[in-house]
C-alpha positions in Angstrom: 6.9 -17.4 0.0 6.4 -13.3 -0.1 3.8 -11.1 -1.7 4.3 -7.8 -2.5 2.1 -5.2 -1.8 0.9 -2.1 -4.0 -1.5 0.2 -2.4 -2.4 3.2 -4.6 -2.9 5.5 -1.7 0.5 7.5 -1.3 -0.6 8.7 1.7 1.0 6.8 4.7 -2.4 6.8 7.2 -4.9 6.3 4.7 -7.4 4.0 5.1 -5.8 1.4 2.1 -3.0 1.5 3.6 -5.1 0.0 7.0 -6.1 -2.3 4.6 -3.2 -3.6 3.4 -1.8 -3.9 6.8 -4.8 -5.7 8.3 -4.4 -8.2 4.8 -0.9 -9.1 5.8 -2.0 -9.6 9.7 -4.1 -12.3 7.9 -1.9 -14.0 6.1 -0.2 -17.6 6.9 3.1 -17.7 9.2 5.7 -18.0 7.5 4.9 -15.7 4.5 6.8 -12.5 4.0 5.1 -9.7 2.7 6.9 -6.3 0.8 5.3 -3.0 0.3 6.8 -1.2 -2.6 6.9 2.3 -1.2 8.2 3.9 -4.1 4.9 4.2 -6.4 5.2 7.7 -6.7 8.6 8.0 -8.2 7.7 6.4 -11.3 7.9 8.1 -14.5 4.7 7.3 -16.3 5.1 4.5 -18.8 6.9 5.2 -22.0 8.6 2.7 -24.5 11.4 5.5 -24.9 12.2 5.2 -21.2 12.0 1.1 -21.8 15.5 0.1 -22.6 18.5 -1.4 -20.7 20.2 1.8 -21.1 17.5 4.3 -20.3 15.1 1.9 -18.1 14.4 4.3 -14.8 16.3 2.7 -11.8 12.6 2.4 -9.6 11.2 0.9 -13.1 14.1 -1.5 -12.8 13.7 -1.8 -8.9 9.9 -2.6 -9.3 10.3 -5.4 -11.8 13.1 -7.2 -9.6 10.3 -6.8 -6.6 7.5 -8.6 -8.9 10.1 -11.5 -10.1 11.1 -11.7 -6.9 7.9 -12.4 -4.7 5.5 -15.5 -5.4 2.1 -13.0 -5.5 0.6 -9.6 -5.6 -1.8 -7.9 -3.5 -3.4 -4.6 -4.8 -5.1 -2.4 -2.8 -6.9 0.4 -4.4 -8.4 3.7 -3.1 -11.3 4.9 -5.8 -10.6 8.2 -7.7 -13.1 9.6 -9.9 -14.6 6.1 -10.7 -11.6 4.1 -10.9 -8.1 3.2 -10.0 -5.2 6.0 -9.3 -2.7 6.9 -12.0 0.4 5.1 -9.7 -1.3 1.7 -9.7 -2.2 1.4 -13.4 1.3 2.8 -14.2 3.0 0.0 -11.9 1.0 -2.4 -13.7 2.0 -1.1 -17.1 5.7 -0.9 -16.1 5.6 -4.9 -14.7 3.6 -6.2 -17.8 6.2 -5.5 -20.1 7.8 -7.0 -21.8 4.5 -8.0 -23.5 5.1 -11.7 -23.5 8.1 -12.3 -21.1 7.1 -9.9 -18.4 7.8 -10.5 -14.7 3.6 -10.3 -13.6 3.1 -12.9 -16.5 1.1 -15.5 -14.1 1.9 -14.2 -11.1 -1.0 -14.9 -8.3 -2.6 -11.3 -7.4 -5.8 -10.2 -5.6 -7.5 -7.3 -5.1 -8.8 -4.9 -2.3 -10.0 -2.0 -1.9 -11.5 1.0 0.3 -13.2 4.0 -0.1 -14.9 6.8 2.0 -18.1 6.2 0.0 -20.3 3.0 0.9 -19.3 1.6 -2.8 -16.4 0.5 -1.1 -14.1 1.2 -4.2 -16.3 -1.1 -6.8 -15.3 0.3 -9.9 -11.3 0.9 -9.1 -11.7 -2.7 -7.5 -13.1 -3.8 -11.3 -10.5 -1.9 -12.8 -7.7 -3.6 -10.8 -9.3 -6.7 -11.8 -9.1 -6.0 -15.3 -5.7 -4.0 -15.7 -4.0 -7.5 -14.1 -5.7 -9.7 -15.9 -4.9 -8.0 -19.3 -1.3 -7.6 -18.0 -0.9 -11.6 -17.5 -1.5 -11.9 -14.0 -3.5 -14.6 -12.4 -6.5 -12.7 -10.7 -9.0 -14.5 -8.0 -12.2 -12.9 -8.9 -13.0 -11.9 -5.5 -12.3 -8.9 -4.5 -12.7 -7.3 -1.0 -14.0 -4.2 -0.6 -14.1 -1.2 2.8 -16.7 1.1 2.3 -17.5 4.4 5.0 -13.4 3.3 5.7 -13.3 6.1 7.3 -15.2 4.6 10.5 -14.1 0.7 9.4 -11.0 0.1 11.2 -10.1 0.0 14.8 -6.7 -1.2 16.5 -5.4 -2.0 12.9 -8.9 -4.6 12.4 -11.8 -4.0 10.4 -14.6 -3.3 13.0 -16.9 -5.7 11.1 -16.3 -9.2 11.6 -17.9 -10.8 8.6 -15.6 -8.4 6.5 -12.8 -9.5 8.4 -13.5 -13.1 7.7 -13.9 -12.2 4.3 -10.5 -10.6 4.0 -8.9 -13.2 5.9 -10.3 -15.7 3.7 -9.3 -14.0 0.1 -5.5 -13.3 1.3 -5.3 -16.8 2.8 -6.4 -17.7 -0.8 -4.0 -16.0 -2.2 -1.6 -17.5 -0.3 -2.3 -21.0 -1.5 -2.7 -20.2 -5.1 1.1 -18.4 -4.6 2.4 -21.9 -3.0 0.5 -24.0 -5.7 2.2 -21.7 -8.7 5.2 -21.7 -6.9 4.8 -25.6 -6.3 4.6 -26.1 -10.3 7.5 -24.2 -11.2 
């Protein structure tokens, strides 16, 4: 089983990026995880570009990733009160074609952090909603790192209930992934 990672941080310290990697620490031996690194090099979606004979080679490249791996883990910094512009795009890019797409019941969850202490509620909401409308099947728990500035420590969030609650949600994940997978 694999899940692939989207953080919507591009920046390769940031503090979602910490959260991402302490996610996968949590999940269950024996599942791979990939981080699609390539977020930025995405055109923004257009039905123009959306063709076999125009279709952007990351566009193609990020599709194969999503049909290829059993779930999705999102982990979203908060700009200006919601998601950034790379995340929502990679969403838009995977959930087409409407009705055949590659994130069309896919497993996905949700995280989060921020410098603020709303620990990235509304871009965590958004995420929610963006995959849910694109086909994906969402928990609807989310996990979210407020003041991430100070929350990590040796790759570990410094708080231990948070941890447990992280550890919980990917675990989670995990089983819904091997359940869909299961069924298939």
């Amino acid at each position: 089983m694999n899940v692939l990672v989207l953080v919507g941080s591009l920046r390769p310290g940031s503090t979602n990026r910490q959260l991402a990697d302490a996610a996968v620490a949590h999940l269950p031996a024996g599942v791979g995880t990939t981080l699609f690194e390539r977020l930025a090099e995405l055109p923004h979606y257009s039905e123009e570009l959306d063709h076999d004979d125009t279709l952007p080679e990351v566009a193609r490249d990020l599709r194969d990733a999503v049909a290829d791996h059993d779930a999705i883990l999102l982990v979203t910094p908060e700009y200006n009160g919601s998601l950034p512009s790379s995340l929502k795009n990679a969403v838009d890019w995977a959930s087409r074609p409407r009705g055949a797409s590659v994130i069309a019941g896919v497993p996905a969850a949700v995280l989060g952090a921020s410098g603020s202490p709303r620990a990235a509620q509304w871009a965590r909401e958004d995420g929610v909603r963006i995959l849910t409308v694109a086909g994906a099947r969402v928990l609807p728990d989310t996990i979210g790192v407020g003041s991430a500035f100070q929350a990590f420590e040796e790759g570990r969030l410094t708080d231990a209930e948070l941890d447990t609650a992280l550890r919980d949600l990917v675990q989670r994940l995990a089983r819904e992934a091997e359940a869909a997978h299961s069924a298939a």
